[in-house]
Structure formats: C-alpha cells, structure tokens
C-alpha positions in Angstrom: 53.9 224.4 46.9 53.4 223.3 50.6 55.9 220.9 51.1 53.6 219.0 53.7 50.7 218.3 51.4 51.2 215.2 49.4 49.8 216.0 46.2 49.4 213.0 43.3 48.4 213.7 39.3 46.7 211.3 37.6 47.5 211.1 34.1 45.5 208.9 31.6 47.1 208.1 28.1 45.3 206.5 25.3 47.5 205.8 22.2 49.8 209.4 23.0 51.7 211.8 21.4 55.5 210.4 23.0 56.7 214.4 22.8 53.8 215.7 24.0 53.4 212.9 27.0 56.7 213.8 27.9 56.1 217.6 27.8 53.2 216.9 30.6 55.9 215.4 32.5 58.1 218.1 32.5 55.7 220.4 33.2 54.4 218.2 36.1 57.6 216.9 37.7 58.7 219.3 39.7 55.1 220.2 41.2 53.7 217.3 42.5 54.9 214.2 44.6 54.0 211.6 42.1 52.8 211.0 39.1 50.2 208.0 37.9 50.4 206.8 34.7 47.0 204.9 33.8 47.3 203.5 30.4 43.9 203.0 28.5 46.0 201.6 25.7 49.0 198.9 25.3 51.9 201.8 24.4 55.2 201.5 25.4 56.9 204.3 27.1 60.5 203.4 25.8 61.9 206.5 27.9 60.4 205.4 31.1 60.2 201.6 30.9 63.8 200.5 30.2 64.6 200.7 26.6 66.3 204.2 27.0 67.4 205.2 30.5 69.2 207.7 30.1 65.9 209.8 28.8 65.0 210.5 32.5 66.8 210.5 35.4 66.3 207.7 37.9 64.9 210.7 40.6 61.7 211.0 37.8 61.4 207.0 37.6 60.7 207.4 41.5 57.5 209.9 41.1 56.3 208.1 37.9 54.1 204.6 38.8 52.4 203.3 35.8 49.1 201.3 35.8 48.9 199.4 32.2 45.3 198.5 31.3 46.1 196.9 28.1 42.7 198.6 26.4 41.0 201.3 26.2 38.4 201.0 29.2 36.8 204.4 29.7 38.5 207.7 31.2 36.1 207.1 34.3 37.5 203.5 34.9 41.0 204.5 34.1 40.5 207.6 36.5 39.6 205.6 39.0 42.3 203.1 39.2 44.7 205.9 40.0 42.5 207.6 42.8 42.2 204.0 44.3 46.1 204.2 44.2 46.9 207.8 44.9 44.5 207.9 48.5 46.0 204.5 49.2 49.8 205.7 49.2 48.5 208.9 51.4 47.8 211.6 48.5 46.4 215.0 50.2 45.1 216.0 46.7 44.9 214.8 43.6 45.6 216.7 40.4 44.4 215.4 36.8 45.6 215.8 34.0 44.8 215.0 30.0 48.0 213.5 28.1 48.2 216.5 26.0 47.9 219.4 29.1 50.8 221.7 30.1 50.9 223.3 33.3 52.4 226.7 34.1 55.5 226.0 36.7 53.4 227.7 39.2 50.1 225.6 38.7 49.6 223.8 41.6 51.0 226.5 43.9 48.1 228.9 42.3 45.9 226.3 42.9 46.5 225.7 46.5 46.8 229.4 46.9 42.8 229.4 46.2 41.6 226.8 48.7 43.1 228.8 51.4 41.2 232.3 49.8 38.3 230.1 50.2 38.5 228.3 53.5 35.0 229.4 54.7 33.6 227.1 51.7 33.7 223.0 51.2 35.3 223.3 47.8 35.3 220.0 46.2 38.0 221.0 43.1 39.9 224.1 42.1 40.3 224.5 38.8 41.8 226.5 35.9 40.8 228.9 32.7 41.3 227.6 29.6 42.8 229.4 26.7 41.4 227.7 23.7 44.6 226.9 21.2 42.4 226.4 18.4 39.9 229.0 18.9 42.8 231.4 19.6 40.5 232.8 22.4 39.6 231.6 26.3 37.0 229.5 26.7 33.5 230.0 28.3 33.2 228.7 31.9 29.7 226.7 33.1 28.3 229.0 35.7 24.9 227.0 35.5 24.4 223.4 34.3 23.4 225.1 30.9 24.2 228.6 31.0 28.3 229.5 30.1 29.7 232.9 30.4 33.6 234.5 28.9 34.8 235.2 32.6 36.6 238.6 33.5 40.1 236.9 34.0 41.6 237.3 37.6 38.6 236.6 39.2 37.2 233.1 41.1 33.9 231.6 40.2 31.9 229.2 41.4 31.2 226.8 38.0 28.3 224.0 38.2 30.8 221.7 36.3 34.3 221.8 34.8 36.8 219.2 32.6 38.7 217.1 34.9 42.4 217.8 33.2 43.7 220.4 35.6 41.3 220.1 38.4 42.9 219.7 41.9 40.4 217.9 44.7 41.2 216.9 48.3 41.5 213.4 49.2 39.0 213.7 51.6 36.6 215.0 48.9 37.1 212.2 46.8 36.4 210.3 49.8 32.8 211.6 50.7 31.7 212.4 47.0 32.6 209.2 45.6 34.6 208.1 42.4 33.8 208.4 38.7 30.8 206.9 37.0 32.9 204.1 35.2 29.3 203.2 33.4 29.6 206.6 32.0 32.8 205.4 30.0 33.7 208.6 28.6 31.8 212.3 28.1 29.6 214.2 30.9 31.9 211.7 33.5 33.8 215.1 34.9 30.3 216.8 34.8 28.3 214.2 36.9 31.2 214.0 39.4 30.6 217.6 39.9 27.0 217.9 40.2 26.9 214.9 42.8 29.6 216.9 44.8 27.7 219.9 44.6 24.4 217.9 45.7 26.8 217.2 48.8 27.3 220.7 49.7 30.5 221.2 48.0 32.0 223.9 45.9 34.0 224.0 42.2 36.3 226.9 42.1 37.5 228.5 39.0 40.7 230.7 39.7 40.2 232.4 35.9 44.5 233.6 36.6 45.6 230.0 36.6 45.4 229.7 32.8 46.2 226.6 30.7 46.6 226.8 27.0 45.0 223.7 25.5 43.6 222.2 22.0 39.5 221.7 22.5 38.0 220.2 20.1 38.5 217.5 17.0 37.7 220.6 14.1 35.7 223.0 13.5 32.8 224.1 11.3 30.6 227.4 10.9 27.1 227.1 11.9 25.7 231.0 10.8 29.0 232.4 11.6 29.8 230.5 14.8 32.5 228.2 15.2 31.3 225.2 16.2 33.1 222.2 18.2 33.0 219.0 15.7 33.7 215.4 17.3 34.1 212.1 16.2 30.9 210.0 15.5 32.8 207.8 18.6 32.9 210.5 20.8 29.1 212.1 19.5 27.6 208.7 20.7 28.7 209.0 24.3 28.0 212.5 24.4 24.4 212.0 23.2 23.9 208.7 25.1 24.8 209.8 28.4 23.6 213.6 28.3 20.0 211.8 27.7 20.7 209.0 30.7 21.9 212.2 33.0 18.5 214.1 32.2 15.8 211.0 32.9 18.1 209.1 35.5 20.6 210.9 37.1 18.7 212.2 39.8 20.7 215.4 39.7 19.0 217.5 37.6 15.3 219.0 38.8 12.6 221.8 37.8 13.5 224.4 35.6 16.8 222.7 35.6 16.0 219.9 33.7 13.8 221.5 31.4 17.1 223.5 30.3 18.9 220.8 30.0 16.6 219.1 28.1 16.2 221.8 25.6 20.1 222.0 25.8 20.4 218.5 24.5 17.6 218.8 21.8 20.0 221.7 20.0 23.3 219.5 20.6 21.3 216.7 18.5 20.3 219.1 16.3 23.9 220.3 15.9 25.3 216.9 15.9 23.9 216.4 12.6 24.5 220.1 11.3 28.2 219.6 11.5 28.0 215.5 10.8 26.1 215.3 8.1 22.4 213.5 7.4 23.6 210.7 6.7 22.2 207.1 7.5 25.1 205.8 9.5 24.9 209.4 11.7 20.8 208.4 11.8 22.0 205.4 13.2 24.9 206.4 15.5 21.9 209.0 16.7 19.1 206.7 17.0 20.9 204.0 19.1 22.6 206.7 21.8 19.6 208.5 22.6 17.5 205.1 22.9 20.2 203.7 25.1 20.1 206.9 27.2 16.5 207.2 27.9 16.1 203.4 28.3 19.0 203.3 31.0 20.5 200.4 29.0 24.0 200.2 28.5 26.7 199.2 30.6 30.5 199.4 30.7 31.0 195.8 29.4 29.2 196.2 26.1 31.8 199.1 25.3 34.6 196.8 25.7 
C-alpha cells in the first residue's frame, strides 16, 4: 500500500457476529489508516470499548473511531455518517466493508494497483470478485444494469453497478458524485450510487483477481433447477419498493434501458412470491412496496 494515500474503511454493524466483526478487523488493520465503526444498532463492543483491554492493543484503539446510532437507520444513512467523517479527517479513499467481509492481506494494495492500470479513465470505485460461500461458485458481475455475466477471472471489467462491501472510491469521487440515497434506506442504495456516478462520466472497475469469499444470500430454493437467492419479507419489501421508485423516478434509467429493467423487476416479483409463498401477508408485504414505489411515497422517517 502507498504509504502517502490516506485510506479509511467504513464499516457498518447491525446487531453482529462479535468473532466475525473482529475477524474484519484483523483482516483490515494492517491495510488501511483507520477504521469507522458506524453502529446501526445499540451493541457493545466489550473488546474495543473498555470492558476487556487487553483484547486489542492500544495501537488498534487509535485506527478504530466508532460512531453509535443507537438504531438501525438504513445502510445509506449509516454510510454516510462515516464518509462525512472519513473526508473530514483527510481520507484519500474510502474502502467499505459489510460486518461479515474478509479481505485478503493484499486487498487494498490490489486495489490501488488497478487505479493506476487505469489512469486514462475517471474510475469512481474499484472493486472485487466475489466467491459465493454458499453457492460454492463466483458470482456473476452486472456488466449492464440488467444483464450479468461469470467473468473470466484475472481480467478488469467495467460493471454498471456493484455491492458496496469491498468497493474502494476516491475522496474526490465521493465529492463530485454525491453521498448515498439515505431515503433509499437499504437495497439498490450501492446500485443508484453507481449509476449517478456513471451518469457523471465515471467508471466502476471490477479487478475479477482481487477475490473475496463471502456468504450471499439468507437461503436458498430451486426454481426449475436453479438455485435461487431467498430473503427476508424485510429485506423483499425494500428490494421491491425501491427497484420500482428507481424505474419511474430515478431519472437514471432511459429507452431500452428501462424497458429491461422493468421486465427485470416483473420476474423478481414474480420470483418473490415463488420462493415466499402466496400467502396473504406476502400479498400484502407486495402490494404496499410496489405502491410506495411507483407513487414516490415513502420516506426515511416512516422506516424508523
């Protein structure tokens, strides 16, 4: 890693794993020059908050700064509070990270290694391959807003979106392009973030050798031989709600474009009650994120 460039993670917890929280940290550590803690639920970390000391060494409670929301208020807001403090203490970069992610030792090096093989191009995030833990196979990157292809691994691709956790974007990007849609709360927030930098000019990178083994996914359930991605009826709402509000509002999607979207997000509907169930609560969960998303009314507050 260059020494000269001040790189920050942002880390947001919501009710963690302890051993897997402090996995992330070990893999993180020694990579980056601090590390933001924004928690979207009341936790205590005993190892790094005083009850037990000598878990860490006094060197790692100087990178670590924790910002305690007390409640869950959305990845976007949560994201957002450590940007405002990572370019306000002179971050180069920010990295982010999910509270379950380990990184390879040589992550961020890799990382920085492919913003200088693409210097010729405003790249607005580099960002890994993921090798799906529950799958047992590497997941499909989003060359298109609705088409995804199994990249040939070694190679970098541009991608028209990517999950935040492991993305690395200059400062100056975040800057220009803006923060996260905290309305948004949670799903499609990493996604819109992209396509608005994209709309700017700017580039996302996937450097397909940078790999990070991760868990995608609640469970599973066949669909005609296909393993299928099954969330929570939680998660399914602001999947559905704020896929629909991106297509009629968002501005960013035009043409054939949206038309593929909007056929994209008839099937996920269709799916969501293939792998949920018909059920009259699902009917409901359904009926009241689509109408929210096509009417454009919903805001942050009533989710808290």
């Amino acid at each position: 890693m260059d020494k000269d460039q001040m790189i920050f993670c942002i880390l947001v917890t919501y009710n963690p794993d302890f051993s897997q929280i402090k996995a992330t940290l070990d893999s993180l550590l020694s990579q980056v020059d601090e590390i933001i803690i924004v928690k979207n639920s009341n936790e205590r970390f005993d190892f790094l908050d005083g009850n037990d000391c000598t878990a860490v060494s006094s060197a790692v409670h100087e990178k670590i700064h924790i910002i305690p929301l007390e409640k869950n208020m959305g990845i976007a807001y949560a994201q957002n509070r450590g940007i405002e403090y990572a370019l306000a203490h002179g971050a180069e970069y920010v990295l982010f990270s999910d509270q379950d992610t380990i990184f390879p030792q040589d992550f961020v090096e890799t990382s920085l290694a492919c913003f200088e093989r693409h210097t010729n191009e405003k790249v607005a995030a580099v960002v890994p391959h993921f090798y799906n833990e529950n799958k047992k196979q590497f997941a499909q990157i989003s060359v298109t807003k609705t088409k995804a292809v199994v990249p040939e691994i070694g190679k970098d691709y541009f991608l028209a979106h990517a999950i935040s956790s492991g993305s690395v974007c200059p400062a100056s990007v975040l800057k220009n392009a803006g923060m996260m849609n905290e309305r948004l709360f949670i799903d499609w927030v990493d996604f819109e973030w992209c396509w608005r930098a994209a709309a700017l000019g700017y580039k996302i990178i996937c450097d397909t050798g940078n790999v990070i083994h991760h868990n995608m996914g609640d469970s599973f359930k066949s669909v005609l031989g296909r393993k299928i991605v099954v969330y929570s009826d939680f998660r399914q709402y602001f999947f559905l709600r704020n896929g629909f509000y991106l297509l009629f509002h968002s501005g960013l999607l035009r043409g054939k474009e949206k038309l593929s979207f909007g056929v994209f997000m008839l099937m996920k509907s269709v799916l969501y009650f293939v792998t949920s169930g018909f059920t009259w609560k699902h009917i409901k969960v359904f009926f009241k994120a689509v109408s929210k998303g096509i009417t454009n009314r919903f805001s942050l507050e009533e989710e808290l």
